[in-house]
N, C-alpha and C positions, 0 to 999 in steps of 0.2 A: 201323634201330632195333632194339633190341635184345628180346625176346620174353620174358625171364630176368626179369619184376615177378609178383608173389603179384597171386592172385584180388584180392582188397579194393583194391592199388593201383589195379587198371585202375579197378575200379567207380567208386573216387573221383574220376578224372580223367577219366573218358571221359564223364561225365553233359555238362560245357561243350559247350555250343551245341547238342546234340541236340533240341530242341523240349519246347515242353510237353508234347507227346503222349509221348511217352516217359518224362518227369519224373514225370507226373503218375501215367504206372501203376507206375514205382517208390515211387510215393509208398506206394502201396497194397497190399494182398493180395488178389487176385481172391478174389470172395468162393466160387466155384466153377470149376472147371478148363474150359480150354476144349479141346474135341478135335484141334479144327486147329491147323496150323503157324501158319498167319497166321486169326485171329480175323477180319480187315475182308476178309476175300476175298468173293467177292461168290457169295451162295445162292442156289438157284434158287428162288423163291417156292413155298409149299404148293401152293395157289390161284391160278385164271387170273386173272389181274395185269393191270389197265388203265392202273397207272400205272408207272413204278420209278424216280423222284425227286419229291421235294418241293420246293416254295419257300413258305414261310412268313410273310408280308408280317402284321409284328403291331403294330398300332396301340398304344404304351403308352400307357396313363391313362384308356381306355376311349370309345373315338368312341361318341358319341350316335346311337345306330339310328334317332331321331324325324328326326334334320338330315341324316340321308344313306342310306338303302336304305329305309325301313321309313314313308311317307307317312301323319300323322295330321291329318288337315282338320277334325276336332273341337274338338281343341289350341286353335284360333285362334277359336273361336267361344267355348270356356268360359272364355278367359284371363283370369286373375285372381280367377277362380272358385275354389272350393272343390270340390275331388273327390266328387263322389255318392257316398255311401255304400255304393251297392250295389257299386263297384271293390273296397270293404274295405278292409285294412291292411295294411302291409309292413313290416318292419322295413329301417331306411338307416341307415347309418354317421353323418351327422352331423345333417339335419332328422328334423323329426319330419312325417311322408306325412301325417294327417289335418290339420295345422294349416297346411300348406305349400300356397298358392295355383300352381293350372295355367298353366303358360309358353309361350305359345303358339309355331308356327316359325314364323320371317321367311325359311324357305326354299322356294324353288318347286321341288318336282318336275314334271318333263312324263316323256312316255312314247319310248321307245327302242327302236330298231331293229324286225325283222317282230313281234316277239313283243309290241312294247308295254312294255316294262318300265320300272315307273317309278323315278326316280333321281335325286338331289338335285342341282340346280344347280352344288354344291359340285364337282361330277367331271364336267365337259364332256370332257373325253379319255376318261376310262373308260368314260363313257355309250356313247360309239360301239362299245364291245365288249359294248353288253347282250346281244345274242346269243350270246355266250361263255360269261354270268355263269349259276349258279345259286346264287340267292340266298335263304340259309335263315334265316326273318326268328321262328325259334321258338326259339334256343337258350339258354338257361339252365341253371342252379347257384344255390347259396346262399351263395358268398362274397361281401359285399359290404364286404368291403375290396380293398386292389391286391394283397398280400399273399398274402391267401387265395384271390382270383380268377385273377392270374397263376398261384400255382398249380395251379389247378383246370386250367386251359388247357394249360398247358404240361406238366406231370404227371400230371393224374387225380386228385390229392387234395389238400384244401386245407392242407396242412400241410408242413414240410420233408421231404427226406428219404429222396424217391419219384422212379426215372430218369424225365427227360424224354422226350417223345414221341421226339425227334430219336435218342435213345440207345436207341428199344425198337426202333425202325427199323433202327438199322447193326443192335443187336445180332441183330434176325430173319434180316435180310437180306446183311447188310456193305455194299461198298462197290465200285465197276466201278474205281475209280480208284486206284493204286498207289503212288500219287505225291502227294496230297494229304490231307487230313482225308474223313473221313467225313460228318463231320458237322459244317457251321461255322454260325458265327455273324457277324453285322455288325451292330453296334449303335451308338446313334447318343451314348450316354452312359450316364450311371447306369442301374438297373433298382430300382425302388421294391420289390423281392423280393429284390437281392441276383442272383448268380449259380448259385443252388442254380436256377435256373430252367431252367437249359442245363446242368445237371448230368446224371452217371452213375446218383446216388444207389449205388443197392447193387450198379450193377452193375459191373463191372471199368473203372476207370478208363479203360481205351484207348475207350468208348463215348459220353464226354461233350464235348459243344459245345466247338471251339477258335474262339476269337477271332477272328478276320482284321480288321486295321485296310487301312482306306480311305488311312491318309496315310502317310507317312515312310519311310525306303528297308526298312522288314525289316515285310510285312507279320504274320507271327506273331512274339510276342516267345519271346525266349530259342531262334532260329532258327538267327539268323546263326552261321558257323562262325568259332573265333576268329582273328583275324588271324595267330597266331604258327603257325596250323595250315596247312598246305598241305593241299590235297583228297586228294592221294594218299598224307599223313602221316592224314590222318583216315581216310580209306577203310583205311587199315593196323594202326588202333587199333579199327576195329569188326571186320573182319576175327580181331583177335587177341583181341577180348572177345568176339567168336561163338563161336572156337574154347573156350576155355572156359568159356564156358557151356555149349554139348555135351556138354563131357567131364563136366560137373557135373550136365548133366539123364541123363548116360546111367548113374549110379546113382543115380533118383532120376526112373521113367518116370510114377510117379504124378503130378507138379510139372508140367503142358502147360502151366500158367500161364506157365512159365519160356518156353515156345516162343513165347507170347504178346509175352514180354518182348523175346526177340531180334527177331521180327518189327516189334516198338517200333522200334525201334531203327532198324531199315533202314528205314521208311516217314519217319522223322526225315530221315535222311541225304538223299533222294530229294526229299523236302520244299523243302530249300534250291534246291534246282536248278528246280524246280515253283511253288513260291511267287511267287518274285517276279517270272516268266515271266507269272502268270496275274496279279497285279496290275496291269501295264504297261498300261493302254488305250491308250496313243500310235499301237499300230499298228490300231485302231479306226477304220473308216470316219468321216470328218464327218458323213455323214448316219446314222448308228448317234450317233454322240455327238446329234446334235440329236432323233435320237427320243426319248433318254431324259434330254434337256437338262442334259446335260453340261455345257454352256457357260453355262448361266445362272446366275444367283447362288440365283434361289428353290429350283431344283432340283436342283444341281448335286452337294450330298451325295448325297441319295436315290436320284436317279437313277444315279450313281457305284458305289451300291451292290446297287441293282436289274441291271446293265451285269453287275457281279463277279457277283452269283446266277446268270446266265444262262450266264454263262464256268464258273461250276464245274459246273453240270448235261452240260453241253458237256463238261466232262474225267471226268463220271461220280461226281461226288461224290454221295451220296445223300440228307442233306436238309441245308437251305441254310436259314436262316432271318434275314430281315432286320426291324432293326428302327425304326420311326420315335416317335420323343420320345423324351427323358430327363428326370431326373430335376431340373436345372438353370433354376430360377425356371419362366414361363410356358412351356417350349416342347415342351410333351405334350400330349395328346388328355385329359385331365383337366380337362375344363371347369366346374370350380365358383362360375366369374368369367366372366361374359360369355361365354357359351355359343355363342356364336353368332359371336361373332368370333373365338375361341379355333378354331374349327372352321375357319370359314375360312382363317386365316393355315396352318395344319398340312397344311390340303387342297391348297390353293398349292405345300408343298412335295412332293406327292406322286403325286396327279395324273397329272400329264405321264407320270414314271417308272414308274406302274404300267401306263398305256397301252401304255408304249413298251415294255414288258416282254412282254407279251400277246402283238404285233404280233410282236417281235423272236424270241419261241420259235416263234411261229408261225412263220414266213421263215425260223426257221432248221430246221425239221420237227421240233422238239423239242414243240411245246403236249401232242401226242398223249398223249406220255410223261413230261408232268410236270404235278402236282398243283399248283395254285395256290393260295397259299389266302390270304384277307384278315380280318382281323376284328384284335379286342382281349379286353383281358378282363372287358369286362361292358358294359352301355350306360348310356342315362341315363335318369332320373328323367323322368314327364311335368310333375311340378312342379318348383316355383325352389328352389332351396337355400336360399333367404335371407339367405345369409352365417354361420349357426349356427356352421360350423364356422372361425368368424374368418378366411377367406380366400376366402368363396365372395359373392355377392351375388345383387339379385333377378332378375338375367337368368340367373344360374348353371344347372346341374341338377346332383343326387346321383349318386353310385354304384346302376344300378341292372343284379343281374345275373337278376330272374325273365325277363325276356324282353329278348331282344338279338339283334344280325342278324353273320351273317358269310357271304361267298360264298366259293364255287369257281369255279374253270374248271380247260379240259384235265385230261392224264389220265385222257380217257375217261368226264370228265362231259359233258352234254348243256345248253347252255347256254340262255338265254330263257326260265328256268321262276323261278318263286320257292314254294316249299315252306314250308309254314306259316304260323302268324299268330298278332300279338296282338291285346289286347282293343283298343277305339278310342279310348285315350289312350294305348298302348303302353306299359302298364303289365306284364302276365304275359304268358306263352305262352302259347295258347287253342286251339290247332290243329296236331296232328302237333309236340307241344314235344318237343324235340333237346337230352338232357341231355350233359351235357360228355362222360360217358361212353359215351352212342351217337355223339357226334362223333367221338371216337376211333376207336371201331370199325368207325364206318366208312373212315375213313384207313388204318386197318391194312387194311380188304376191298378196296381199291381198288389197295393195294397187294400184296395175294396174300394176304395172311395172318387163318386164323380167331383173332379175341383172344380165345378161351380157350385156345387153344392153345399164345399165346405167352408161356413161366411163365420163371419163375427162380427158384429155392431158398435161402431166404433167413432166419434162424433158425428152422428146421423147416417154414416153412410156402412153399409155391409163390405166388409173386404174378405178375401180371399187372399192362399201364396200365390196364385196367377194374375193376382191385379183383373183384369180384362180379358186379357189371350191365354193360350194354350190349348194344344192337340194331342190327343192320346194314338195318333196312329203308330207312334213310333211302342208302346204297350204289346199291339196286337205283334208285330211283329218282331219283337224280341221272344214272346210266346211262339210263334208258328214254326 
């Protein structure tokens, strides 16, 4: 093939089939230069590092901390009651909290493993890893939409606009893997926020969440190479748009962006051959597929995609984040109808696969080294929704994010402990409260890195995922 086309025709014809991740940062201008050749190469942490991968297990629509980690025995004695005055008042997205009767839970917690920890009936598999778990039952924010709470969790601010956790991570850190994303995603349908959630925001596009679908022959889209290409016509087309691009960064050494781009580029190509290698479970043990029930119908997404998290930690991807509910009629953690059986049928699907996830990084000596983490984005209400907001009824509960529960394990957390409290209708955080932004900071200390120190330049001013605040004590003591 002939080498004689002008810069502009390659660009135009070589974009086919190279992946989003490459698309995505020609879409863009880094907003600032990167020094390295390859931007996803993997850094040595600042800071002694407990963990260096993530798994993100994020419940959408908000699991109810009263039906599943966070035990209120009050609940069920005031039910139907009116909230004592002296809890006070909350602002909730669709009831109004003094006029809204206490819902009491139809769930049984008992106690789990040496440490006693108690845990909703809802998770018989997970129970058996309470000694794994620490479970931080104080954390709170003021968003109390999905919107603004997604992105408080996943961003650090309640508003568009701001890179995702997963994107401040590669961007600290990068990525051990050469051959995959950095930072993926598995999700199970819509996201009530939109995909600004798993975004880069300001930082250079190569940073932000790539998709990976669980079904059809081309796990990432716009992957596949085109049929009319042969591997070794395409390896001869990236070849001849490396070369000049060189020639073009070598008047022009202020542009690293550009080095950025070519390195795009090759992690694309590398991708095709990686991809759909790592999607294949077939060569998966039966009994690997029955731990994360594969084979069943209730679990057989989740677990499928809990299976794929633990294969990308395993090739060195660095955060993984799975997701359960969408946005498609009842089937999210969004319980404003039947609270209680909404929880169960979600738990049904989840369950199993979060156990078998635990077990499986364990056996495979990965738990050490990777960060587990479960929650959503806010909890629930200890009163009924009433149905105010025309879809909710009197078993429902509201949007509520001043106190809400999420665990860890692995990564060098110490599990059987539960840190914090709220008050005893699980209304605020009242005890060591964990605002989204000491959550963060501590993800980032677990993983090496002081969050003030992780900035980026950004119309004039240096931002950080903590904006301003955050405290890492809640860190040291998931460690001790």
């Amino acid at each position: 093939m002939s080498t004689n086309w002008d810069r502009r025709k390659f660009l135009e014809h070589s974009g086919l089939g190279f992946g989003m991740l490459a698309a995505s940062w020609l879409s863009q201008r880094a907003g600032a230069a990167e020094s390295a050749v390859n931007p996803l190469a993997p850094k040595r942490p600042p800071l002694p590092a407990s963990a260096k991968n993530v798994i993100f297990l994020f419940m959408h629509g908000g699991p109810s901390h009263i039906e599943t980690f966070d035990p209120k025995p009050l609940l069920s004695k005031l039910h139907g009651q009116r909230v004592p005055e002296s809890f006070g008042k909350v602002q909730l997205q669709f009831s109004k909290f003094e006029d809204s009767p206490i819902l009491g839970c139809r769930r049984a917690f008992r106690r789990h493993g040496q440490s006693g920890m108690e845990i909703s009936d809802l998770f018989p598999h997970v129970a058996r890893h309470a000694d794994q778990l620490a479970v931080v039952r104080s954390m709170n924010h003021d968003g109390f939409t999905h919107t603004a709470a997604l992105n408080w969790l996943n961003n650090g601010w309640p508003r568009l606009g701001r890179p995702s956790l997963g994107s401040w991570l590669v961007y600290g850190l990068g990525s051990e893997s050469d051959s995959l994303p950095a930072f993926v995603v598995m999700l199970e349908g819509g996201i009530k926020s939109g995909p600004e959630v798993y975004n880069a925001g300001f930082l250079p596009a190569l940073y932000q969440g790539t998709p990976l679908r669980t079904t059809g022959s081309s796990p990432i889209l716009n992957l596949k190479r085109p049929e009319t290409f042969t591997s070794e016509q395409q390896r001869h087309w990236l070849d001849t748009l490396r070369w000049y691009n060189e020639r073009h960064l070598e008047k022009r050494q202020e542009e690293s962006a550009l080095e950025a781009r070519i390195a795009s580029y090759e992690l694309a190509f590398k991708m095709q051959m990686a991809a759909p290698e790592l999607a294949d479970l077939s060569k998966e043990s039966a009994s690997t597929r029955a731990l994360y029930g594969i084979d069943e119908p209730q679990t057989a997404s989740f677990g499928g995609r809990c299976l794929l998290a633990r294969r990308l930690v395993q090739r060195g991807v660095r955060f993984v984040q799975v997701w359960s509910g969408n946005t498609t009629g009842d089937t999210d953690w969004d319980g404003h109808k039947q609270c209680d059986e909404n929880h169960q049928r979600m738990a049904r699907k989840i369950d199993k696969p979060v156990a078998g996830l635990l077990a499986d990084l364990k056996a495979n000596g990965l738990l050490d080294s990777t960060l587990v983490i479960w929650g959503g984005e806010f909890g629930r209400t200890p009163t009924s929704d009433g149905g105010m907001n025309g879809g909710g009824d009197s078993m429902g509960r509201d949007h509520n994010p001043y106190g809400f529960t999420i665990w860890m394990a692995g990564g060098g957390v110490r599990g059987g402990k539960v840190i914090g409290k709220t008050d005893e209708i699980g209304l605020r955080a009242i005890e060591d409260p964990v605002h989204v932004h000491d959550f963060h900071a501590t993800v980032l200390a677990l993983m090496g890195i002081e969050h003030t120190k992780l900035t980026y330049s950004f119309q004039g001013r240096d931002f950080r995922l903590t904006d301003v605040h955050g405290k890492t004590d809640l860190a040291a003591r998931l460690k001790a």
